[in-house]
Backbone as CSV, one residue per row, in Angstrom:
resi,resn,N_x,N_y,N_z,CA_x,CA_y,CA_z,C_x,C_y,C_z
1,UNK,0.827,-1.184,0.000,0.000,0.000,0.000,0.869,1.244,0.000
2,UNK,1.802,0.956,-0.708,2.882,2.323,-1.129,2.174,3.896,-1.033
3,UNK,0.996,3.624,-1.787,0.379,4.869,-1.837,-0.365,5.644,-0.757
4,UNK,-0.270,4.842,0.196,-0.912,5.564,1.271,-0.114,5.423,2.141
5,UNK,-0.408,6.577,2.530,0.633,6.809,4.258,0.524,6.155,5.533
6,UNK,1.575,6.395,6.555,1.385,5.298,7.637,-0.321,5.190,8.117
7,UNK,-0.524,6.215,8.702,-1.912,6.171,9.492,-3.351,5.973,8.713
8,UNK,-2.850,6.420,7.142,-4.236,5.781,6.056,-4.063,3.808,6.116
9,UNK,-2.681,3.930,6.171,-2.810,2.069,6.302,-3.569,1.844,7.310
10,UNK,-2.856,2.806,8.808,-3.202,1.848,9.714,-5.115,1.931,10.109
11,UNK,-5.598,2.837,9.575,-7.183,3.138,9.367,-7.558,2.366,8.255
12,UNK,-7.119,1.981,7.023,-7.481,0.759,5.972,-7.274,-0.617,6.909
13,UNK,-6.729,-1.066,7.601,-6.247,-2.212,8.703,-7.437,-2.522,9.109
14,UNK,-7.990,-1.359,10.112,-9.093,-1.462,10.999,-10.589,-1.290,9.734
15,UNK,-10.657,-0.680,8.601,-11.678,-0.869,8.102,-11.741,-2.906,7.752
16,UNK,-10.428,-2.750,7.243,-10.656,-4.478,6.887,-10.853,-5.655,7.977
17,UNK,-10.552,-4.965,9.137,-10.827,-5.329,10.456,-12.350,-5.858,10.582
18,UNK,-12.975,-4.747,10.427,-14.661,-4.971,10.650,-15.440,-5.489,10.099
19,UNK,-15.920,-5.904,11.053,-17.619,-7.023,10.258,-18.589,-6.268,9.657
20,UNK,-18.524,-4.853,9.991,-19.774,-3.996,9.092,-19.247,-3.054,9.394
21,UNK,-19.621,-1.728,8.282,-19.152,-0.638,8.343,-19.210,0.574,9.568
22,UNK,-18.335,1.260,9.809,-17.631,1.945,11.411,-17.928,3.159,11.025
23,UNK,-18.329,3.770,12.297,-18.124,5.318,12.572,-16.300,5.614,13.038
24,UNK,-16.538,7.542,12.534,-15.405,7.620,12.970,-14.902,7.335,14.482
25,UNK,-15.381,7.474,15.354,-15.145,7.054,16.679,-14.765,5.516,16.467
26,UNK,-15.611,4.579,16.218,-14.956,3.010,16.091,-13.881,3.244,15.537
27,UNK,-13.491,3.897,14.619,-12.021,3.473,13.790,-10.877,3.990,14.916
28,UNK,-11.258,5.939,15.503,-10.255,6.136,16.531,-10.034,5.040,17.754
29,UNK,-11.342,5.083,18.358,-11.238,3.528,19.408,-10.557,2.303,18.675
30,UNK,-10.369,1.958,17.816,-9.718,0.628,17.136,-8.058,0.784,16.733
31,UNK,-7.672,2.156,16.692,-6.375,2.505,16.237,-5.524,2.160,17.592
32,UNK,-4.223,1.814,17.332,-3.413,1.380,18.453,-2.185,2.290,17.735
33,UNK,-1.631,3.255,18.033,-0.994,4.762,18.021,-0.039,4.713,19.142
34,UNK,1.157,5.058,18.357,2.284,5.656,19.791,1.924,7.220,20.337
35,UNK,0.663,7.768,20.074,0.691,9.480,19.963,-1.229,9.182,19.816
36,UNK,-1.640,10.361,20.878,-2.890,10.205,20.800,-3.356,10.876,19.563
37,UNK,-4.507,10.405,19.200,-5.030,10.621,17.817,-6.526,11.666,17.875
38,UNK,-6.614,12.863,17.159,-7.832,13.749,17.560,-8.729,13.157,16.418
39,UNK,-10.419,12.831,17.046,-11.158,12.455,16.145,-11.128,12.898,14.800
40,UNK,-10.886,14.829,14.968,-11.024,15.167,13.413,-9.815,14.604,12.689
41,UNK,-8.785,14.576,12.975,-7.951,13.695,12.240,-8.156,12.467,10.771
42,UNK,-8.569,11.675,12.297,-9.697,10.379,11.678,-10.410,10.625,10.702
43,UNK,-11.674,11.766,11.123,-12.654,12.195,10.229,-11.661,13.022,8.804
44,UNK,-10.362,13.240,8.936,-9.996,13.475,7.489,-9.198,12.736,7.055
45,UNK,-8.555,11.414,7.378,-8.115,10.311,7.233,-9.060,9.820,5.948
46,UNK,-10.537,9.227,6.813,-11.206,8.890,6.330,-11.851,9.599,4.877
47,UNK,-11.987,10.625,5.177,-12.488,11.867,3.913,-11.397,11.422,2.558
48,UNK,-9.873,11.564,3.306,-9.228,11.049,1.823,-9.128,10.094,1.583
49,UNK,-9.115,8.983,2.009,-9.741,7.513,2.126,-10.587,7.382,0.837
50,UNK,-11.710,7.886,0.897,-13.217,8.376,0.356,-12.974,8.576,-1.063
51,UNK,-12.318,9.603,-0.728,-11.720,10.462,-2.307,-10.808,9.303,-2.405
52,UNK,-10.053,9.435,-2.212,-9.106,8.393,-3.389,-9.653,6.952,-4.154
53,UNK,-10.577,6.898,-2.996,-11.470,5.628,-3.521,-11.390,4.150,-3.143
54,UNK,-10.545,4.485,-1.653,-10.231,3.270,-0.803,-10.961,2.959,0.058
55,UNK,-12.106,3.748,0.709,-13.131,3.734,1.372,-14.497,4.165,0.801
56,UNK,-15.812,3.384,1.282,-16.850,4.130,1.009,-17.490,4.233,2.101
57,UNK,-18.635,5.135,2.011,-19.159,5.663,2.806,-20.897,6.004,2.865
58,UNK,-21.577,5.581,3.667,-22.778,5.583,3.484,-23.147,6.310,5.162
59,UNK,-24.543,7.051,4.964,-25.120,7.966,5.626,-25.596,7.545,6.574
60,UNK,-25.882,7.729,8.051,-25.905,7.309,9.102,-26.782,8.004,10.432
61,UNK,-27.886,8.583,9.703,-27.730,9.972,11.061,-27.274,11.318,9.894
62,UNK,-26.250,11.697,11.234,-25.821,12.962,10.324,-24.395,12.357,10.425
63,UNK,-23.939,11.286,10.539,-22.376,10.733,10.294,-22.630,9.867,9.137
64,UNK,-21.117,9.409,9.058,-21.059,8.721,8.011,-20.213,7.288,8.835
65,UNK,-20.806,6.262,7.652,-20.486,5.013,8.040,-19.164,4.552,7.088
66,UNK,-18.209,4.092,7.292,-17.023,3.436,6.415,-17.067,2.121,6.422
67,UNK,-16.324,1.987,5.365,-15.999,0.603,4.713,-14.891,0.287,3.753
68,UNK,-14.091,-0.661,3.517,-13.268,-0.573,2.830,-13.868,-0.887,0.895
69,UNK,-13.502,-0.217,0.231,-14.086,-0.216,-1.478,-14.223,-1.606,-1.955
70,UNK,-13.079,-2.509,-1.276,-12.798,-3.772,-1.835,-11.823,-4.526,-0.731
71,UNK,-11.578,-6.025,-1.354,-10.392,-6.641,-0.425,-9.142,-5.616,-0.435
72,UNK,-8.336,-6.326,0.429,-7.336,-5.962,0.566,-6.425,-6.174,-0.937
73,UNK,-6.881,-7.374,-1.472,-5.960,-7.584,-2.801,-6.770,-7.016,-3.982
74,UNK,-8.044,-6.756,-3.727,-8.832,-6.115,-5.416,-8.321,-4.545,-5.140
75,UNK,-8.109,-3.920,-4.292,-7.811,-2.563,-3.819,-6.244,-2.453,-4.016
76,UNK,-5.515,-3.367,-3.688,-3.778,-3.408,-4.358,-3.573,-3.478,-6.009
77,UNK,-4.179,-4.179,-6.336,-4.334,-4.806,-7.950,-5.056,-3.528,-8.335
78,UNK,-5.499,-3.070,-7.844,-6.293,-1.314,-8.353,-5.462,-0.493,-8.358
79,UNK,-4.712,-0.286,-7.158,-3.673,0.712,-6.870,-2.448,0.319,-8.391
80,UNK,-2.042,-1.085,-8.417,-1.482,-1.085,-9.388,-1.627,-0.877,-10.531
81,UNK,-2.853,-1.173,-11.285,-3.525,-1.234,-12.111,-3.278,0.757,-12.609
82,UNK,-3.246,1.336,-11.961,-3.489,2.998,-11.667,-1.716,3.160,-12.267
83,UNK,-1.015,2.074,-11.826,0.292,3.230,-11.880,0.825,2.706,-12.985
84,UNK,0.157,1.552,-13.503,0.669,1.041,-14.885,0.170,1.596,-15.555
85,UNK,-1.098,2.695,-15.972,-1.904,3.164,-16.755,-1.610,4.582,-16.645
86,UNK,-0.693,4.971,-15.318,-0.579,6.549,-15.652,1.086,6.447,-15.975
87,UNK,2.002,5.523,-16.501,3.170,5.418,-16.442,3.245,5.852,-18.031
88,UNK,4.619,6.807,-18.254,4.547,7.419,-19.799,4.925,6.416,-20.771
89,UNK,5.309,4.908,-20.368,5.372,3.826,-20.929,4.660,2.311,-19.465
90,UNK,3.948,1.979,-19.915,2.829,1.404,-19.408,3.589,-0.340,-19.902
91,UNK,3.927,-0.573,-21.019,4.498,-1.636,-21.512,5.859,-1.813,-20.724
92,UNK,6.899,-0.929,-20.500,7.702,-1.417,-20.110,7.501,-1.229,-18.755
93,UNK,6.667,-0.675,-18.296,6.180,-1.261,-16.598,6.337,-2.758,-16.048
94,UNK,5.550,-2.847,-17.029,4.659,-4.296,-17.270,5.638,-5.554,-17.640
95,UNK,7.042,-4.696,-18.486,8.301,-5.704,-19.011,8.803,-5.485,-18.132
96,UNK,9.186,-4.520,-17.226,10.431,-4.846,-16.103,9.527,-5.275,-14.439
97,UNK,8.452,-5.619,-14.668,7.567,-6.352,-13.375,7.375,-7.666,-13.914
98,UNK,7.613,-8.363,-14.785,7.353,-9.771,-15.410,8.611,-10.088,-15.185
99,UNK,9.922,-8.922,-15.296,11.447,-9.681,-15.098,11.330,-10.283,-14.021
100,UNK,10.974,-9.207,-12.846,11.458,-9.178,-11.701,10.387,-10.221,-10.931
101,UNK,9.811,-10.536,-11.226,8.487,-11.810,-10.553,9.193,-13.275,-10.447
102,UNK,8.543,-13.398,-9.402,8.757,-14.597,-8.859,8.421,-16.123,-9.504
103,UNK,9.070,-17.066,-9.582,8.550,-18.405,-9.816,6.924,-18.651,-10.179
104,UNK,6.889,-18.232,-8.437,5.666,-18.740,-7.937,4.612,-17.317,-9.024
105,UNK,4.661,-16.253,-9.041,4.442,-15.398,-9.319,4.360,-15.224,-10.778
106,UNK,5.222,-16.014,-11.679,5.376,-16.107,-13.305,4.479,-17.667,-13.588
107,UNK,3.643,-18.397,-12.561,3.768,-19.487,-12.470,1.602,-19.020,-12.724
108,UNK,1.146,-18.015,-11.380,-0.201,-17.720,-11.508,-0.309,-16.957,-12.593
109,UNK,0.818,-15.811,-13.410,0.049,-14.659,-14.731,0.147,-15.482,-15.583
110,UNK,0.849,-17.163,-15.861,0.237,-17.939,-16.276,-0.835,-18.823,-17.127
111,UNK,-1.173,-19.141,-15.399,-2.463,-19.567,-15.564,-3.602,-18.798,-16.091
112,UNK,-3.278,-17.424,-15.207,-4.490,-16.254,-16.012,-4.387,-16.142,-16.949
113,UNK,-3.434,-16.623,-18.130,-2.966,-15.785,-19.823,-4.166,-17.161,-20.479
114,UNK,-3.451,-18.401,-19.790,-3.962,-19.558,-20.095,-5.357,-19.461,-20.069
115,UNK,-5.988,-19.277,-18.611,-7.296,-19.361,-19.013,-7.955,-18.236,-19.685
116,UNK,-7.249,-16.969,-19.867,-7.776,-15.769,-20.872,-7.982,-16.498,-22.223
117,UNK,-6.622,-17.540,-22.401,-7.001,-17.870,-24.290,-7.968,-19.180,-23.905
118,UNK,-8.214,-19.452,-23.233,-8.796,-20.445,-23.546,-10.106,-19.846,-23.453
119,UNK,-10.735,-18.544,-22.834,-12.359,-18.255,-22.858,-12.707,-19.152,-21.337
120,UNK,-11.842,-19.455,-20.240,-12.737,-19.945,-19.276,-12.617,-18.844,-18.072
C-alpha cells in the first residue's frame, strides 16, 4: 500500500478489520498509536480515504459510516492497475515487473494468460 501513508494504512487495517461498516469514533477507538489521535484527524483520514477511492461511505444519522471499497488484494491490484496506466510507458512497466516476478508469481500470470485464451 505504497500509496498511502502510515496512518491511512493503519485506518485501511481497521476498516478491513470490521464485520460492518464503522463510525469515525470506532475506527479512533480501534487505532493502536504511539501518539494520541484527535477524532477530526480520523474524520480526514477517512475523507481522503473516500476520495481516493479506498473507502466508502454511506449515511448514518448525520455521520457517516465506512468501509473498505474492496479486499485488501482487489484494492492493491487497483492501486497497481493505476500506476501502470498513468506510467509514460505502461508496456515497459509491465516488461520490467514480469522480469522481476517470482517463480511462484510467473507461475499464476500464467495460468491467467492460459485461461484468458482459452475463454474460461
Amino acid at each position: 500500500m505504497a500509496e498511502l501513508g502510515k496512518l491511512e494504512s493503519a485506518v485501511m487495517d481497521v476498516l478491513w478489520r470490521a464485520d460492518e461498516p464503522v463510525l469515525v469514533r470506532d475506527v479512533l477507538e480501534a487505532l493502536t498509536t504511539d501518539r494520541a489521535l484527535a477524532y477530526t484527524t480520523i474524520l480526514t483520514v477517512l475523507d481522503n480515504l473516500h476520495r481516493k477511492g479506498w473507502a466508502v461511505r454511506e449515511k448514518d444519522g448525520k455521520a457517516y459510516r465506512y468501509r473498505p471499497a474492496g479486499t485488501r488484494e482487489e484494492i492493491t491490484a487497483r492501486a497497481l492497475r493505476q500506476v501502470i496506466e498513468t506510467s509514460t510507458h505502461p508496456d515497459l512497466v509491465l516488461l520490467h515487473f514480469a522480469r522481476s516476478a517470482s517463480d511462484r508469481e510467473l507461475h499464476i500470470l500464467k495460468q491467467v494468460l492460459h485461461e484468458r485464451e482459452s475463454g474460461t
